[in-house]
C-alpha positions as CSV (number, residue, x, y, z in Angstrom):
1,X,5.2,8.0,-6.1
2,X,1.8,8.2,-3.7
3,X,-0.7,6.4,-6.4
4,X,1.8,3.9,-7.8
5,X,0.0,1.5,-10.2
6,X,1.8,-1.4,-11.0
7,X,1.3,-4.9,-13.6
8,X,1.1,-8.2,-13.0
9,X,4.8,-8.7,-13.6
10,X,6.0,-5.8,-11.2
11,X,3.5,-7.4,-8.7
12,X,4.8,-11.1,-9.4
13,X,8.4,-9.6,-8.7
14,X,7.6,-8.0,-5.5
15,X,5.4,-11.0,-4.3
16,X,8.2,-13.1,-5.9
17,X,5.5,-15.2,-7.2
18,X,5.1,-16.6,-10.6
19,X,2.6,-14.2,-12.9
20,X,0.2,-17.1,-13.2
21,X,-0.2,-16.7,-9.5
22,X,-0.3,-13.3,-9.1
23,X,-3.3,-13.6,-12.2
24,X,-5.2,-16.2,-10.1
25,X,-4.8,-15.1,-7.1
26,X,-6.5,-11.7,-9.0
27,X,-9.3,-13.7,-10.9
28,X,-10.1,-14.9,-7.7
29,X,-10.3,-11.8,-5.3
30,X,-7.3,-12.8,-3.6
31,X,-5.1,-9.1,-4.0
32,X,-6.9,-5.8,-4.3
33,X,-6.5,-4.9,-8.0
34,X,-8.8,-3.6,-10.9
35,X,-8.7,-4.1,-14.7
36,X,-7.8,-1.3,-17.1
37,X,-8.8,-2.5,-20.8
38,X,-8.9,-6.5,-19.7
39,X,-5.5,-6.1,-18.0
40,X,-4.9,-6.5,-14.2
41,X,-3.2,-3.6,-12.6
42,X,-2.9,-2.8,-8.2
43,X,-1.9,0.0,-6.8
44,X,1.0,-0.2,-4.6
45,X,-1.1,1.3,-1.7
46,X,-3.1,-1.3,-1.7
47,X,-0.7,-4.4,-1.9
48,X,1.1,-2.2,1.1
49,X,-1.6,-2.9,3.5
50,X,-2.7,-6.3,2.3
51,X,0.9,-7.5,2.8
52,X,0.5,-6.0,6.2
53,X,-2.8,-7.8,6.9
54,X,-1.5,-11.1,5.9
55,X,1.8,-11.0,8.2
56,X,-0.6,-9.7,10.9
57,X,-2.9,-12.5,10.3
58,X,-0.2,-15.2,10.2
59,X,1.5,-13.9,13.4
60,X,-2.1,-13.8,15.0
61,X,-2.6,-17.9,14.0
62,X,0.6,-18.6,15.4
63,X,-0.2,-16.7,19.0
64,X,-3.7,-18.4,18.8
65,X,-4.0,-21.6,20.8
66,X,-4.5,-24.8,18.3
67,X,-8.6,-25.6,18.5
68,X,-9.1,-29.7,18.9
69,X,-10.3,-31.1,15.5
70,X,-11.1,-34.3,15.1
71,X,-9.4,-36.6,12.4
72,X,-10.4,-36.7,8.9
73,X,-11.8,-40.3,8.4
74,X,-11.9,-41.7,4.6
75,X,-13.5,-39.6,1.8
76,X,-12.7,-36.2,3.4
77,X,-15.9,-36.3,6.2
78,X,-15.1,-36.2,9.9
């Protein structure tokens, strides 16, 4: 199907997440989606080539050489 929509469950199966992630990760503009009537649906186009962006992304931070940081001290300020 070219404009496949799909729910939070079909997404949560394919992401083989839990729902509740696949719902927060929507809440919080995490996965391209839109809401039909209050519920979350995504079109499978669109999960395609954010899948693709995230394994390019995570292959790119691995190539990448590691930037010094210097330690965390007490109370999370550097």
């Amino acid at each position: 199907m070219a404009d496949e929509i799909l729910t939070v469950s079909e997404v949560a199966h394919l992401l083989k997440v839990a729902e509740k992630t696949v719902y927060t990760m929507a809440q919080n503009a995490e996965l391209p989606c839109f809401k039909v009537r209050g519920q979350w649906r995504f079109r499978r186009q669109d999960l395609d080539t954010w899948i693709g962006s995230q394994v390019a992304g995570a292959a790119a931070s691995e190539e990448s050489p590691l930037k010094s940081k210097s330690p965390m001290r007490k109370g999370g300020r550097r």
